[in-house]
C-alpha positions in Angstrom: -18.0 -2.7 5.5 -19.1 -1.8 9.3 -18.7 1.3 8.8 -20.2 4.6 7.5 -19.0 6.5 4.0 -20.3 9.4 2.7 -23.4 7.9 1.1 -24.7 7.2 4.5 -24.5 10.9 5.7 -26.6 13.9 4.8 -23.8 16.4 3.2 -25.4 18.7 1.4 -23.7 22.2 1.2 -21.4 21.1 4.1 -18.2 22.0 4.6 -16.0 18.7 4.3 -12.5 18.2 5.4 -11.1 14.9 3.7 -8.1 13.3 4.3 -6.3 12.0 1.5 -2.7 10.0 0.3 -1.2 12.4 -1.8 2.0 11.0 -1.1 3.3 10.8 -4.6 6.7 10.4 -5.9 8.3 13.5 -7.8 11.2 14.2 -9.5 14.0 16.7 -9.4 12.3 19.1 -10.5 9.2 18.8 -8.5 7.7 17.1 -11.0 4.7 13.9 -10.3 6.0 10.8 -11.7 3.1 8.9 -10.6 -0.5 10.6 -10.2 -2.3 7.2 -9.3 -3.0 8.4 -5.6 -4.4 11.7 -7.0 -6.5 9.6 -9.6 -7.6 7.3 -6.6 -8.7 10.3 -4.6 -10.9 11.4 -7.3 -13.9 9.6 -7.2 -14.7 11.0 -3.5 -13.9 14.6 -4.3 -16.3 14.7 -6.9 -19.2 12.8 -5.2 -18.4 16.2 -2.7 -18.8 18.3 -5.1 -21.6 17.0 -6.7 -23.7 17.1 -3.0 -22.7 21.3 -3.4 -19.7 20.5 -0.7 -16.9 23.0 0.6 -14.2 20.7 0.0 -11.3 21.2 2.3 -8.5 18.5 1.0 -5.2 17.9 3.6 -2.1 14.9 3.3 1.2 14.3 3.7 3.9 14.2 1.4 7.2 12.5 2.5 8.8 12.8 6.0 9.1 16.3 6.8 10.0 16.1 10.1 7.9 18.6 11.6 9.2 21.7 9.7 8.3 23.7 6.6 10.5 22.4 3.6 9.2 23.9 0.3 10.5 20.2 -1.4 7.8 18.9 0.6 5.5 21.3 -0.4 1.7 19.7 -1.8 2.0 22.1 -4.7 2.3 20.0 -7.4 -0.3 18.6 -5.6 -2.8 21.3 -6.3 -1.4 21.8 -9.9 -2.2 18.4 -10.9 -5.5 18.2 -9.2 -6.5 21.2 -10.6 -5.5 19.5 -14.0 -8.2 16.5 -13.8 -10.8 18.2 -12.3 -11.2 20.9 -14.5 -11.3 23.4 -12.1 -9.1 25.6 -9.4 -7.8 23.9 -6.4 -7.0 26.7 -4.2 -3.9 26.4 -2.6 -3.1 27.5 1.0 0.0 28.6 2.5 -0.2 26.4 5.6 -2.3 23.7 7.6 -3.6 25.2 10.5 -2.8 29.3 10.5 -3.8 32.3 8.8 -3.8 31.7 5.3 -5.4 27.7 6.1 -8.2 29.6 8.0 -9.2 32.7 6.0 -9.5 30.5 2.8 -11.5 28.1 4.3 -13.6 30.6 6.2 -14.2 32.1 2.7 -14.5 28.6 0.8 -18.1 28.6 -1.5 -19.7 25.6 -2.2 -18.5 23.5 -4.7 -15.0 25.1 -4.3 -12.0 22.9 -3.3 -8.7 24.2 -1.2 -5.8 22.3 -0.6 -4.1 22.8 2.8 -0.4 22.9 2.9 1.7 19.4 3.9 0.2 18.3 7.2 3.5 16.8 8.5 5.1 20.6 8.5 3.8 20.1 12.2 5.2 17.2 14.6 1.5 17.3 16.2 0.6 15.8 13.0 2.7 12.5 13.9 2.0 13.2 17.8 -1.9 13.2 17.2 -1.7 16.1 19.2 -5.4 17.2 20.5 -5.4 20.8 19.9 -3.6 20.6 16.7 -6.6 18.0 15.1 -9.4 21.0 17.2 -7.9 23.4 14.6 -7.7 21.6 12.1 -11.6 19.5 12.6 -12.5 23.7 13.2 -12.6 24.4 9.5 -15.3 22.3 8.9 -18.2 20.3 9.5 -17.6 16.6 8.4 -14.6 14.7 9.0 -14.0 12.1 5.6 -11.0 9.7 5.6 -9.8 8.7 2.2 -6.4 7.7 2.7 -6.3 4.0 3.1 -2.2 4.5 2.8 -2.1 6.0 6.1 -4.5 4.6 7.7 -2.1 2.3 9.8 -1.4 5.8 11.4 -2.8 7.2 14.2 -2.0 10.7 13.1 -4.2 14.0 14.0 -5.8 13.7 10.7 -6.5 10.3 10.5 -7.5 9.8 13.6 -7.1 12.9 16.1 -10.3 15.0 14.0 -12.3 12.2 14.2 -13.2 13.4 17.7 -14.1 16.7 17.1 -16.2 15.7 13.8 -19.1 13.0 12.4 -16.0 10.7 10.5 -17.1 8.9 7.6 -14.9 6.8 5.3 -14.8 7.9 1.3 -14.6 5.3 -1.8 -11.6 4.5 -2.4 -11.2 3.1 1.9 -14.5 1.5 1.4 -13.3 -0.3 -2.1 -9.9 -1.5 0.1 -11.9 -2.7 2.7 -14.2 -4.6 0.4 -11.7 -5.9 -1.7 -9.1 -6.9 1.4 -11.9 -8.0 3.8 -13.6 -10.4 1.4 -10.3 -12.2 0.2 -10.0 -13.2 4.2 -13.0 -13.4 5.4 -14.8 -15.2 2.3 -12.4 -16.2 -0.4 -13.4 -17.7 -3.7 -11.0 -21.3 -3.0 -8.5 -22.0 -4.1 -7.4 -19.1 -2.0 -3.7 -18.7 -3.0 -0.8 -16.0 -1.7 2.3 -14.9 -3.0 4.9 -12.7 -0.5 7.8 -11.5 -1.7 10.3 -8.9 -0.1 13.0 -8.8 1.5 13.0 -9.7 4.9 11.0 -12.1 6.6 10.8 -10.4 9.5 8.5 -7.5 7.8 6.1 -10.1 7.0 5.8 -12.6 10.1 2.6 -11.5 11.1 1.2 -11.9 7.5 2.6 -15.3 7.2 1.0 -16.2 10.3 -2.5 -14.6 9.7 -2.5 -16.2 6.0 -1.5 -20.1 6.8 -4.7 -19.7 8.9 -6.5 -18.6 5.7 -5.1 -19.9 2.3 -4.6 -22.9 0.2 -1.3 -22.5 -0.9 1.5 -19.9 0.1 4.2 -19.3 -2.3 7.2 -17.1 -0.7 10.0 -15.8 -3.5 12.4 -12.4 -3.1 15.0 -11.8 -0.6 13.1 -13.6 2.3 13.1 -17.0 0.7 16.8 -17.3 1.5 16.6 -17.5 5.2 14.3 -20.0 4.8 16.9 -21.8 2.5 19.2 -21.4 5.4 16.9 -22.2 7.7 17.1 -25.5 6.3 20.8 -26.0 6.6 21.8 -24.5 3.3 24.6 -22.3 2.0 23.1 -18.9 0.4 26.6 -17.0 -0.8 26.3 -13.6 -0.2 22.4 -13.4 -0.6 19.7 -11.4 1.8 19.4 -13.3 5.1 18.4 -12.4 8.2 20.4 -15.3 10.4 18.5 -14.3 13.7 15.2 -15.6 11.8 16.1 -18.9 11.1 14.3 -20.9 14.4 10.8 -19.0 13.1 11.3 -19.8 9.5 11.8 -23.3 11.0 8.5 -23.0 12.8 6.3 -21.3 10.1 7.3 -24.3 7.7 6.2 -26.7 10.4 2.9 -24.8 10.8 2.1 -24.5 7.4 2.6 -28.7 7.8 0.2 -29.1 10.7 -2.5 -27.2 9.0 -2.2 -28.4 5.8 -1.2 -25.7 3.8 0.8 -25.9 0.6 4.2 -24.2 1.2 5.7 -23.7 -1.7 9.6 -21.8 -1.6 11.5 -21.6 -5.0 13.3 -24.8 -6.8 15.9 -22.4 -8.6 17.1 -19.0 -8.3 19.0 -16.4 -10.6 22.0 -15.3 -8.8 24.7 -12.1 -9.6 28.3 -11.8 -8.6 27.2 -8.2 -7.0 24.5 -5.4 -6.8 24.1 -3.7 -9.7 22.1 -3.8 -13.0 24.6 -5.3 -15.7 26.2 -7.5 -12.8 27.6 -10.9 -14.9 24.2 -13.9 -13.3 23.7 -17.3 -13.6 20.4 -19.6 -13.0 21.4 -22.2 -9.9 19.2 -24.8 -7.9 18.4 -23.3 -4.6 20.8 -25.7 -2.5 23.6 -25.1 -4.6 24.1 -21.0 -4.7 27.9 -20.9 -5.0 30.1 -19.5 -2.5 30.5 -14.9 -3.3 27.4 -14.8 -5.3 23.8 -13.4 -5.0 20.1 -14.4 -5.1 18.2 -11.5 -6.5 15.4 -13.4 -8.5 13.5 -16.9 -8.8 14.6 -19.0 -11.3 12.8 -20.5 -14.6 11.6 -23.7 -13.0 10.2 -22.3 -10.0 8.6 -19.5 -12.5 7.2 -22.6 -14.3 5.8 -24.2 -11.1 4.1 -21.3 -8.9 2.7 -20.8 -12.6 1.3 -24.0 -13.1 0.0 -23.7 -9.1 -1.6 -20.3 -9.7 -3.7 -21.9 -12.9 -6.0 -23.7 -10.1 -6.4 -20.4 -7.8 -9.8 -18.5 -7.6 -8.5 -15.6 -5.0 -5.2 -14.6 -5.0 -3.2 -11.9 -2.7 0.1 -11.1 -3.5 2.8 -8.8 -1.6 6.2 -8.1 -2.5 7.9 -8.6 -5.5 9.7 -11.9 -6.2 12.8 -10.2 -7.3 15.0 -7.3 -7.7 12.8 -6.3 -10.0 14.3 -2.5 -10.7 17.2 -4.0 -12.2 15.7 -5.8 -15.8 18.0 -8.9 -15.7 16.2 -9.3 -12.4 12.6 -8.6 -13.2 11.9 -11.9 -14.8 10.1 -13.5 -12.0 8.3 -10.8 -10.9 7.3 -9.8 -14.2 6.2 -13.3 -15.3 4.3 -14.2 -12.3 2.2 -10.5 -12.6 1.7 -11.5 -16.7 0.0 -15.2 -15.4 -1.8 -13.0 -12.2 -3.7 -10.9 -15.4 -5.3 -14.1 -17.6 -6.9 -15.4 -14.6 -10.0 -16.0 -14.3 -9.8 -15.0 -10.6 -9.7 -12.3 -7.9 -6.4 -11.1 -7.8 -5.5 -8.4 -5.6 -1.9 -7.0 -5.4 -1.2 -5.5 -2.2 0.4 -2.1 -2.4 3.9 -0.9 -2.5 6.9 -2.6 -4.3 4.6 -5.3 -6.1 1.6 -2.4 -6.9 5.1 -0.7 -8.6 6.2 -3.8 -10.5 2.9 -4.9 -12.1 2.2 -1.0 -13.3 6.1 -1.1 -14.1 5.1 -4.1 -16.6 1.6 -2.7 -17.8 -0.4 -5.2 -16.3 -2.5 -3.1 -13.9 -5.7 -2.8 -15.9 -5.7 -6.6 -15.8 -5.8 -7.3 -11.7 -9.0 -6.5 -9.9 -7.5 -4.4 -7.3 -4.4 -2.7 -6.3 -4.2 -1.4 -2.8 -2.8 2.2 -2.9 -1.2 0.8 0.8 1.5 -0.2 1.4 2.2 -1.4 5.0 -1.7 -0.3 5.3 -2.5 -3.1 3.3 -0.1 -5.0 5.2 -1.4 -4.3 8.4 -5.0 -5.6 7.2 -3.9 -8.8 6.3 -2.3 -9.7 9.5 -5.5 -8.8 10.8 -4.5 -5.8 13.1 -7.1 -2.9 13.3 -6.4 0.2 11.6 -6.6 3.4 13.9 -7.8 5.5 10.4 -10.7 3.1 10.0 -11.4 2.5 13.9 -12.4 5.9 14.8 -14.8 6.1 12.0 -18.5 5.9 12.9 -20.2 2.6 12.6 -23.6 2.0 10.4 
């Protein structure tokens, strides 16, 4: 970790502006399904508070578009933070006008205010200058926390950073650590699993990770291009038939450097999409003509088990599955239960697969979950992330 967090900055009685991923799901009535970004955020907010901070909290919640829309609207937000902290979040009316600025002016130390949704503005997406100079004007320190949108070079994850000293929190520096150390110094066997559906969302990973790991094991909706790829029939299953030539060429590369490629042997097929659709277990190279892949079978369950046994690191992305529907979870489910008796770091990488291993209770039992998504994504192919970049340097 190259780079500064708020240990390695004199904060005392500052005011602190910190950027967080409260994007959480809520229901119909507004209300938080999931709180585990909140929780994540916590540990930061109350290091702040504990140094006699100002704490001025902003995020985004959903895609807004650039306009006020009260669904959008970080309230629960507030409601829910004020809930585990034990004390008030004040809530302002908007990011960057009246209501933002008076309550922060007045902000005492060891208070917290919440700003409102920070994609109500489209200079929020646009990184607009003199929309991050108002918002950076509220306080003194600039603290990104929101390793979810740190792939995004957004006005507060980036944009403030030039107005402020930027410093990461705990919960970036614990995804960095966690991230960074599985690729640049992995425990071997270093092992990954990808899941997903399309191959083409992962290319760059693939490529990044046959340079890096032992053994890859791909399942989900990619696998079946390269089933195609290799000249066979996938009935009406995922594929993306203008991917086949690079799903030829990853195998190959995987060949030439040695690494163990491992696609499934089996795979549990429906006759169409939905939950109590009538499914059948095939072999890969014989998926009947009208029907669908949706999960890996039992045999290849029992081998990327039997692989996994061996591995000392292992990163895993995407489920292996359709795992929302039950009769379709199997894989995924199976593969997180031998993933949590390892004696091994395992880290899950955000997104679908972080929602399937909490979906089967198992996320106690892995040693990290990335609260990002294509942040986490964007790590392991080895890109820089613009959130993290602009942050100052020990």
């Amino acid at each position: 970790m190259s780079k500064k967090t708020v240990k390695d900055i004199d904060l005392k009685g500052k005011k602190v502006l910190v950027r967080c991923d409260f994007n959480v799901p809520l229901d119909e009535n507004r209300n938080i399904t999931d709180n585990t970004r909140i929780v994540a955020a916590l540990p930061t907010i109350k290091y702040l508070l504990e140094q006699n901070c100002s704490v001025i909290l902003c995020s985004h919640l959903g895609r807004p578009k650039g306009e006020f829309k009260p669904e959008f609207s970080l309230a629960p937000v507030a409601k829910e933070l004020s809930r585990l902290l034990g004390q008030e979040v004040i809530m302002a009316k908007d990011v960057i006008g009246e209501d933002a600025k008076t309550k922060a002016a007045n902000l005492k130390q060891g208070e917290i205010l919440l700003l409102e949704n920070v994609r109500f503005h489209r200079e929020e997406t646009d990184n607009d200058p003199e929309f991050s100079k108002a918002l950076a004007s509220m306080a003194e320190v600039y603290v990104n926390d929101a390793f979810g949108a740190a792939h995004r070079a957004h006005a507060s994850t980036v944009g403030v950073a030039a107005y402020l000293p930027a410093v990461s929190g705990f919960l970036i520096e614990k995804e960095l650590k966690f991230l960074g150390e599985a690729l640049d110094n992995p425990v071997r066997p270093f092992m990954a699993i990808l899941g997903g559906a399309k191959v083409s969302d992962k290319i760059g990973v693939i490529d990044s990770l046959l340079e890096k790991v032992d053994t890859l094991m791909i399942g989900g909706g990619m696998a079946y291009t390269f089933f195609k790829a290799q000249g066979y029939s996938v009935g009406n299953s995922m594929c993306e038939e203008d991917k086949l030539d690079l799903a030829r060429e990853l195998m190959q590369k995987a060949k030439d450097r040695g690494v163990k490629l491992m696609l499934p042997v089996d795979t549990r097929v429906g006759k169409e999409f939905k939950p109590d659709t009538e499914s059948k277990t095939v072999a890969w190279t014989e998926i009947p003509d009208g029907w669908e892949g949706f999960d890996i079978g039992e045999k290849t369950i029992e081998m990327f088990s039997e692989e996994l046994k061996n591995a000392k690191t292992v990163v895993w992305n995407g489920p292996l599955g359709l795992f929302e529907f039950d009769q379709f979870a199997k894989g995924t489910n199976a593969i997180a239960k031998v993933l949590s008796e390892l004696d091994a770091t395992t880290i899950i990488g955000g997104g679908d697969s972080a929602a399937a291993v909490r979906k089967a209770g198992l996320q106690d039992k892995m040693t990290h979950i990335s609260t990002g998504g294509g942040a986490s994504l964007e790590f392991l192919e080895g890109k820089k992330l613009p959130g993290i970049e602009c942050l100052q340097d020990k």
